[in-house]
N, C-alpha and C positions, 0 to 999 in steps of 0.2 A: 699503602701497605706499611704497619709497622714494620720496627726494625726485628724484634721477637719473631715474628711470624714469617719474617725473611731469611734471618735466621737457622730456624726452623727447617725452613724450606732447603736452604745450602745443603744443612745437614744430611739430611733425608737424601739429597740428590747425590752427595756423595757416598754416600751408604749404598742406596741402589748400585750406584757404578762400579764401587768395590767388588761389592757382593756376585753383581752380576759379571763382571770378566774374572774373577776368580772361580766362581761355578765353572767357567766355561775353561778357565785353564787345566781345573781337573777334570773334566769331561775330554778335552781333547788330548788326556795321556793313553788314553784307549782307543780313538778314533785312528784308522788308518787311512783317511780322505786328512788330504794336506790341511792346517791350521787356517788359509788363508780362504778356501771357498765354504765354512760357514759363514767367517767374520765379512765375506765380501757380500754376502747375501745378508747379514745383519746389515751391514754398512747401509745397503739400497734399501733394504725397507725402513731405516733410520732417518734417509735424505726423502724416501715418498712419506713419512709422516711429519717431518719440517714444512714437506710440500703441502699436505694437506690440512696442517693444523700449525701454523707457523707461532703461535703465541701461549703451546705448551707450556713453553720453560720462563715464559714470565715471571712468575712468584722469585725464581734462580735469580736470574741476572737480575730482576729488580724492572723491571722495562727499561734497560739502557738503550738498548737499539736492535734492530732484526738480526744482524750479524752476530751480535754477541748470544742471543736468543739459539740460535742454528746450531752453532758451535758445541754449546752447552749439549742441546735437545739432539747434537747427531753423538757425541763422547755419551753421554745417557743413555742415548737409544741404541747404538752400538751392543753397549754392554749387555743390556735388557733381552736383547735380538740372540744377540750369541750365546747367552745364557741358554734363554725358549729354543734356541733349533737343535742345540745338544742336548739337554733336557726330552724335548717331544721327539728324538733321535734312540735317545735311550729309554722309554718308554716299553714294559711291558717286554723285555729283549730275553729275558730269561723262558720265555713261554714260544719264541719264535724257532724254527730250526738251525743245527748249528751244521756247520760245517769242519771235519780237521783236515788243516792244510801243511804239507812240510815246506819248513822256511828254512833257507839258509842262515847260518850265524856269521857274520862278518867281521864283529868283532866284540870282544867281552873285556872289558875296562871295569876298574874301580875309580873312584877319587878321593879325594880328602878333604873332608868340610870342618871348620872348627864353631864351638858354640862359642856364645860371647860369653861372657862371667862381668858381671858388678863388682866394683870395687868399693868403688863410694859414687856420692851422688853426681849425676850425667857424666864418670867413668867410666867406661868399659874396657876389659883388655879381653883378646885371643884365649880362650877358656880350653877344654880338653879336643881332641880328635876324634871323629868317628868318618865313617869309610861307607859310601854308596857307590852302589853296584847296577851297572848299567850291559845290556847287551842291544849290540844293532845288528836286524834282524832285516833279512833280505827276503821278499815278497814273491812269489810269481807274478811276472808281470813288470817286475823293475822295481816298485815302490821297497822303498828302506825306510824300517823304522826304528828310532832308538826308545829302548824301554828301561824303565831303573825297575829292579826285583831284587827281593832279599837277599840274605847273605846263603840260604838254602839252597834257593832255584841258583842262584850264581856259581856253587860249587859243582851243582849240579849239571849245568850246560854251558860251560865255559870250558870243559874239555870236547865236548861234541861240534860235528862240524852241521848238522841237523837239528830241528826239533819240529814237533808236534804242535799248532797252536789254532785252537779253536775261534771259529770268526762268524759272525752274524750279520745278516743285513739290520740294518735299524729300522724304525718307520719311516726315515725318510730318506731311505736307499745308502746309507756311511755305512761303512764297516764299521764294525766292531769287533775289538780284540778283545775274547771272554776267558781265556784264560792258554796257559801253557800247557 
């Protein structure tokens, strides 16, 4: 294998991997089923496609050796998995029925994030302030979830001890929070 086409290859595999657990980090701000049993159920069908195709990630590592192939092909496939089950979770969710359920408010916090600003070249300093707005929201059932919402909804229900918040099943049985 050229070194171009190997290359190549890196690129791509990193790009998929990006792409795919960031899809999946914004999908799971909505999700009310814990972070950990999609990714656990990517994870197993990441380790049954090593199992069944162990020399996917060939072109990646280069053929160094089966370990490093695995590695590669379950951080890949991970990402890929968890993407597709939030993704096919969220599917078609606008047409399904909703439900509204009263949630307790637990608690309603701001923070303080700063942007970075350039100075000159590979300088950065601390640039202006702005302020995200987060409320943690208590479930029937136990489940707590913390959600960031604008500076609107935040002025809005941060003095109430209640709200309103509409939930859906997905296609593959996850909640969904569709709106306040």
């Amino acid at each position: 294998m050229s070194k171009t086409s190997n290359t190549v290859a890196v690129l791509f595999a990193m790009v998929l991997a990006i792409g795919g657990y960031g899809t999946a980090a914004v999908m799971f701000n909505n999700l009310l089923t814990p972070w950990w049993i999609p990714v656990g159920y990517a994870f197993a069908l990441s380790l049954l496609s090593f199992v069944l195709m162990p020399n996917l990630c060939r072109a990646v590592t280069g053929g160094v050796n089966k370990w490093a192939n695995g590695i590669v092909q379950l951080i890949i496939g991970t990402a890929v998995f968890s993407s597709s089950i939030t993704l096919v979770n969220q599917i078609g969710v606008s047409s399904l029925p909703a439900d509204s359920v009263e949630v307790e408010i637990v608690k309603a916090y701001q923070t303080t994030h700063y942007t970075s600003r350039r100075i000159r070249r590979n300088t950065y300093v601390k640039g202006s302030p702005y302020q995200m707005y987060h409320l943690v929201l208590r479930f029937p059932g136990g489940k707590e979830k913390e959600i960031t919402v604008p500076n609107s909804a935040y002025t809005q229900f941060s003095r109430r001890h209640t709200v309103a918040v509409t939930l859906t099943k997905g296609r593959l049985g996850m909640d969904i929070i569709r709106g306040l």
